[in-house]
DOTI-807296 format. One line per field, with one value per atom (N, C-alpha, C): residue number from 1; residue in one letter; atom name; x, y, z. Coordinates in pm, whole numbers, plus 32768, in hexadecimal, padded with zeros to 4 digits. Each point is the difference from the previous one (the first is absolute). Layout:
BEGIN
num = c(NUM  ...) $
residuo = c(A  ...) $
atomo = c(CA  ...) $
x = c(X  ...) $
y = c(Y  ...) $
z = c(Z  ...) $
//
This chain:
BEGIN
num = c(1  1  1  2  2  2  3  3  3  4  4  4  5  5  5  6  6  6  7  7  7  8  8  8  9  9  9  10  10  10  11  11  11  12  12  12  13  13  13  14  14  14  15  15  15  16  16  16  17  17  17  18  18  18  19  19  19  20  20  20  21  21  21  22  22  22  23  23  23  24  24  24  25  25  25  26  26  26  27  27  27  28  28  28  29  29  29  30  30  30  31  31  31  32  32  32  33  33  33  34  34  34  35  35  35  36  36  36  37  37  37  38  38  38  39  39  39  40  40  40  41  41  41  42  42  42  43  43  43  44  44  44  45  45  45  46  46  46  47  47  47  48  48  48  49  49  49  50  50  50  51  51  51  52  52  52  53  53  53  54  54  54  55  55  55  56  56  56  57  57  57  58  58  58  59  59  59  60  60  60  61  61  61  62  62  62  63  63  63  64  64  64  65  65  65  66  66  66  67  67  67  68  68  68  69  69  69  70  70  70  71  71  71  72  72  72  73  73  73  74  74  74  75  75  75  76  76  76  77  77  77  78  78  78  79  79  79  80  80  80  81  81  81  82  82  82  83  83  83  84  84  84  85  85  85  86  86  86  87  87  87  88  88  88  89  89  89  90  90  90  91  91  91  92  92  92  93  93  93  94  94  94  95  95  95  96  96  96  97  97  97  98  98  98) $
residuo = c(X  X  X  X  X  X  X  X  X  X  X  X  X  X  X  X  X  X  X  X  X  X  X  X  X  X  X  X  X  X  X  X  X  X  X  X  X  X  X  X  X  X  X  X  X  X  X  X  X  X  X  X  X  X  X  X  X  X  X  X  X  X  X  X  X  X  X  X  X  X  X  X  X  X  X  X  X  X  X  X  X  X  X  X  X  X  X  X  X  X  X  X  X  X  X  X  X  X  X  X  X  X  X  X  X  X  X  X  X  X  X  X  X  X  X  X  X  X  X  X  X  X  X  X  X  X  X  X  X  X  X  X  X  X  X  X  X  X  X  X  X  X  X  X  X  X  X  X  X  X  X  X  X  X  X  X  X  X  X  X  X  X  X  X  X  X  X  X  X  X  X  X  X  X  X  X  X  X  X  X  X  X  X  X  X  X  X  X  X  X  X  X  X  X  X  X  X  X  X  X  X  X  X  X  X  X  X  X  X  X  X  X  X  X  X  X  X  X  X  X  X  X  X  X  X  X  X  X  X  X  X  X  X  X  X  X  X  X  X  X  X  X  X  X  X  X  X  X  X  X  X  X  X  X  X  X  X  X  X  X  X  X  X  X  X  X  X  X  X  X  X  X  X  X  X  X  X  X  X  X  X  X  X  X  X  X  X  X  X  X  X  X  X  X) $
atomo = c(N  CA  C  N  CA  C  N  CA  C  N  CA  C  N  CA  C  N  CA  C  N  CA  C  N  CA  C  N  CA  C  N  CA  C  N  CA  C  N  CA  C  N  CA  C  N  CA  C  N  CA  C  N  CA  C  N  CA  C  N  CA  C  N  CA  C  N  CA  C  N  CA  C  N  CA  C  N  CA  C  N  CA  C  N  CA  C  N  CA  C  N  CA  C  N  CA  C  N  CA  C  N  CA  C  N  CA  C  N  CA  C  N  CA  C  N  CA  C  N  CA  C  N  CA  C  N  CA  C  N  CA  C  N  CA  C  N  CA  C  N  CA  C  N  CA  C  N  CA  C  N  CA  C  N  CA  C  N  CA  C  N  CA  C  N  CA  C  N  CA  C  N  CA  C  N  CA  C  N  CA  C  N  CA  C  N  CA  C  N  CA  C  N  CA  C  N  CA  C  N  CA  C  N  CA  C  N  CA  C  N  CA  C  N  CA  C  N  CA  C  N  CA  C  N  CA  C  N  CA  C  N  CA  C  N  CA  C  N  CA  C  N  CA  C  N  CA  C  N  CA  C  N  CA  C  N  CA  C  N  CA  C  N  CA  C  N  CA  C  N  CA  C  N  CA  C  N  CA  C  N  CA  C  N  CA  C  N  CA  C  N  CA  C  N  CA  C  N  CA  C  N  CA  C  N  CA  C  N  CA  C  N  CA  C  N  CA  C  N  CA  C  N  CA  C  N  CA  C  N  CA  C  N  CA  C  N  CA  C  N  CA  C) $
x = c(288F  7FE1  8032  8076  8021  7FA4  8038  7FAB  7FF6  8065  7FE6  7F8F  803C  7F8C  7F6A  7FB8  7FBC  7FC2  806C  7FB7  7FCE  8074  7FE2  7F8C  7FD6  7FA0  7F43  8045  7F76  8003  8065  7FFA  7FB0  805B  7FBE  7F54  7FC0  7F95  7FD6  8018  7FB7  801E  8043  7FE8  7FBD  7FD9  7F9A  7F78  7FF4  7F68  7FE8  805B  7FF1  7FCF  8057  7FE4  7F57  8013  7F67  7F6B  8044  7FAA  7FCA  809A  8008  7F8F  8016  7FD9  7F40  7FE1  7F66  7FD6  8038  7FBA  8038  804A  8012  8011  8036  7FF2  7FAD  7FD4  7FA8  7F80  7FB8  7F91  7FF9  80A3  8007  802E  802B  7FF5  7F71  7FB0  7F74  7FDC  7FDD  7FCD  8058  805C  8063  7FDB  7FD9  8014  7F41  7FD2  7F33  8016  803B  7FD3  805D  8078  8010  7FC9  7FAA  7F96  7F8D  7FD7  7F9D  8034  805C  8076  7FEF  8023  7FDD  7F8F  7FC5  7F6E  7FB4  8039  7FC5  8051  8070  803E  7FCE  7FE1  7FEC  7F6B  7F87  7F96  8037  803D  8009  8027  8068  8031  7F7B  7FBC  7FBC  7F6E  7FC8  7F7E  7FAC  8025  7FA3  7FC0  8072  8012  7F64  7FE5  7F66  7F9E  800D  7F97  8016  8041  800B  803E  7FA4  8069  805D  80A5  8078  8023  802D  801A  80AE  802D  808A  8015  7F98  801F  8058  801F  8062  8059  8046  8085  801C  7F9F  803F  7FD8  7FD7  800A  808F  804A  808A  8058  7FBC  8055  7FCA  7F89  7FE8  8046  807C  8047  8056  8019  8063  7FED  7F68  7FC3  7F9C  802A  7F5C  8029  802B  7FF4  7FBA  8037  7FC1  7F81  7FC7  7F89  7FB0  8020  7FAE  7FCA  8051  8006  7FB1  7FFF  7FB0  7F7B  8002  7F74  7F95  8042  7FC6  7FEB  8055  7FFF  7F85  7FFB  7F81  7F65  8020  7F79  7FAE  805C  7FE5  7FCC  7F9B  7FA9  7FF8  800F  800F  8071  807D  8081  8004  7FC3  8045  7FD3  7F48  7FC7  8041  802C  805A  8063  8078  8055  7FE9  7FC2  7FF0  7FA5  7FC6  7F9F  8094  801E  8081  807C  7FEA  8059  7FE0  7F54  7FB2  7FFE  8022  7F9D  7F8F  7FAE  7F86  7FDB) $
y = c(9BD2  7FF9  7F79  7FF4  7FB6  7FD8  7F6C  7FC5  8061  8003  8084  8084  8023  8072  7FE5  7F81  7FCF  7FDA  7FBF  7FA7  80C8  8060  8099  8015  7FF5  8034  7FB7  7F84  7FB0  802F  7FF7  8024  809C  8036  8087  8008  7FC6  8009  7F9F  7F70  7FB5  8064  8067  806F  8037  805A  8046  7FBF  7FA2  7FA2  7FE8  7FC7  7FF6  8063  8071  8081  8038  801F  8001  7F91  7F8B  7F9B  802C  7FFB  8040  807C  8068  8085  7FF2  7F8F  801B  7F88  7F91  7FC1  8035  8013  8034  80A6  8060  8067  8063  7FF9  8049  8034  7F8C  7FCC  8056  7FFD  804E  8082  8045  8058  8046  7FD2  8011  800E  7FA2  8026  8073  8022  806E  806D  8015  808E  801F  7F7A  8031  8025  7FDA  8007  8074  802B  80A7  806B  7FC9  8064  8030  7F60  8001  8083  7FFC  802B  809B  7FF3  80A9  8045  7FAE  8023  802D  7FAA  8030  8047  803E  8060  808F  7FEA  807A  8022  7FA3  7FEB  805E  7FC0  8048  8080  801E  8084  806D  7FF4  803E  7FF2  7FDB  7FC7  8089  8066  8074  7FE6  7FD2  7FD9  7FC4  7FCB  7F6C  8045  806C  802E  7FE3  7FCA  7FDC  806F  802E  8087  7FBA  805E  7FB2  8051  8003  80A8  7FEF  7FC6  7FFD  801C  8030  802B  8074  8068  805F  7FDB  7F97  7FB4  7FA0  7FC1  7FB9  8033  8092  804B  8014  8034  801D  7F69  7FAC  7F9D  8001  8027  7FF4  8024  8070  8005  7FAB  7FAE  7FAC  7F80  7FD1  7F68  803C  807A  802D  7F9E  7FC5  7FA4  7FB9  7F6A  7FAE  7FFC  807C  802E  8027  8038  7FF1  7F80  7FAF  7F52  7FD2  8012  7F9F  8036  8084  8052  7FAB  7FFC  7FEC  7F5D  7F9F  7F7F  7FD9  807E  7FD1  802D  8067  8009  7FD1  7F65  7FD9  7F80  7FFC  7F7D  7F81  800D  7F79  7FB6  8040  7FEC  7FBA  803E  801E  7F74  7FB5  7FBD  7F79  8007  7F96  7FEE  8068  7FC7  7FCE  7FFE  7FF3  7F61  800D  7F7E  7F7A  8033  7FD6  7F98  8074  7FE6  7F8C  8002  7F8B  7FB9  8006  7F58  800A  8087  7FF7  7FFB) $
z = c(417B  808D  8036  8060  8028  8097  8020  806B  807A  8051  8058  800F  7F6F  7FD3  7FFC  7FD0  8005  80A0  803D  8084  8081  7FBE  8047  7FCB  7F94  7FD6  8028  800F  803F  808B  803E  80AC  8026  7F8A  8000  7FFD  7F8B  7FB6  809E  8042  8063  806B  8035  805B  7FFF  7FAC  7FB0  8010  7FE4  8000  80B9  8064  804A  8046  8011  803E  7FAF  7FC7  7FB8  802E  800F  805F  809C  800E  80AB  802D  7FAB  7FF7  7FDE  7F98  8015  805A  8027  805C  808B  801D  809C  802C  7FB4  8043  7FBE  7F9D  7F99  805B  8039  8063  8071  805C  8076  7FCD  7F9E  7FC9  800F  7F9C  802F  805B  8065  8082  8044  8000  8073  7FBE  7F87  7F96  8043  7FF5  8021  8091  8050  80C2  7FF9  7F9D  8024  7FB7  7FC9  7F9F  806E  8066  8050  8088  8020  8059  7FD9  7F80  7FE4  7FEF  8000  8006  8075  8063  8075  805C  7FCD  8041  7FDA  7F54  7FC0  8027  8047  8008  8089  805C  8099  7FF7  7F87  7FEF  7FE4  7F93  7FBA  7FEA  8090  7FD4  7FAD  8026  7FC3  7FAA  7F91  7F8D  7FBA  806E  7FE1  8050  804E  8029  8087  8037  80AB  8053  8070  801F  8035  8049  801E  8051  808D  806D  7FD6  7FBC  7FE3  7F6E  7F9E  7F90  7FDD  8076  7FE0  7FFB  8068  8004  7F8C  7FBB  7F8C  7F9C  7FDD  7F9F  7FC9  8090  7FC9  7FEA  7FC7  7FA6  7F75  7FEF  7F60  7FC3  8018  7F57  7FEF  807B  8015  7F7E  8011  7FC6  7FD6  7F89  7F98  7FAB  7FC7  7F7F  8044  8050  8064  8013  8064  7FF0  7FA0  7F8D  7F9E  7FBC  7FFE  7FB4  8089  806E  8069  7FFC  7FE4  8013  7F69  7FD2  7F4A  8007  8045  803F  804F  804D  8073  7FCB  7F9D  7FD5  7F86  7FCF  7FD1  7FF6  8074  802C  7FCB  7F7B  7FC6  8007  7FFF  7FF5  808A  8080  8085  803B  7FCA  801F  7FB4  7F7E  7FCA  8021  8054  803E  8066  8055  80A7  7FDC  7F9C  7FDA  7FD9  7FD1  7FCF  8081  8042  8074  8030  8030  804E  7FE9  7F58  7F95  8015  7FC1  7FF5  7F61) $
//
């Protein structure tokens, strides 16, 4: 391994470390937050869509019936999400810094 090969191979390996730096102190973070406020986002669309769902009557439940086959996965994972109180109260606790 000549010098060249060597000084590519540190630049390489100090790229590598940097970007990896970069990635958990600065965007890792806002990653996080954008991925939770569109979790929150879907939540309360799927909440406006489907209140039936929780027991709330809705005079627009015929009209967003015909999207469920659209977002049945979706809806299943949010339905199973929301009725799981502990989960729902540790994120939102979470959010506040409680």
């Amino acid at each position: 391994m000549d010098l060249s090969e060597r000084i590519d191979a540190y630049l390489d390996t100090l790229e590598e470390w940097l970007r990896g730096l970069y990635h958990g102190m600065i965007s890792h973070p806002a990653y996080e937050k954008i991925e939770k406020e569109a979790e929150d986002l879907e939540d309360a669309f799927m909440l406006a869509c489907f209140p039936d769902a929780f027991g709330i009557p809705s005079p627009v439940s015929y009209y967003t019936a015909e999207i469920l086959p659209y977002i049945e996965d979706e809806f299943k994972a949010w339905e199973r999400r929301l009725w799981d109180r502990n989960t729902m109260i540790e994120r939102k606790g979470q959010q506040y810094h409680f």
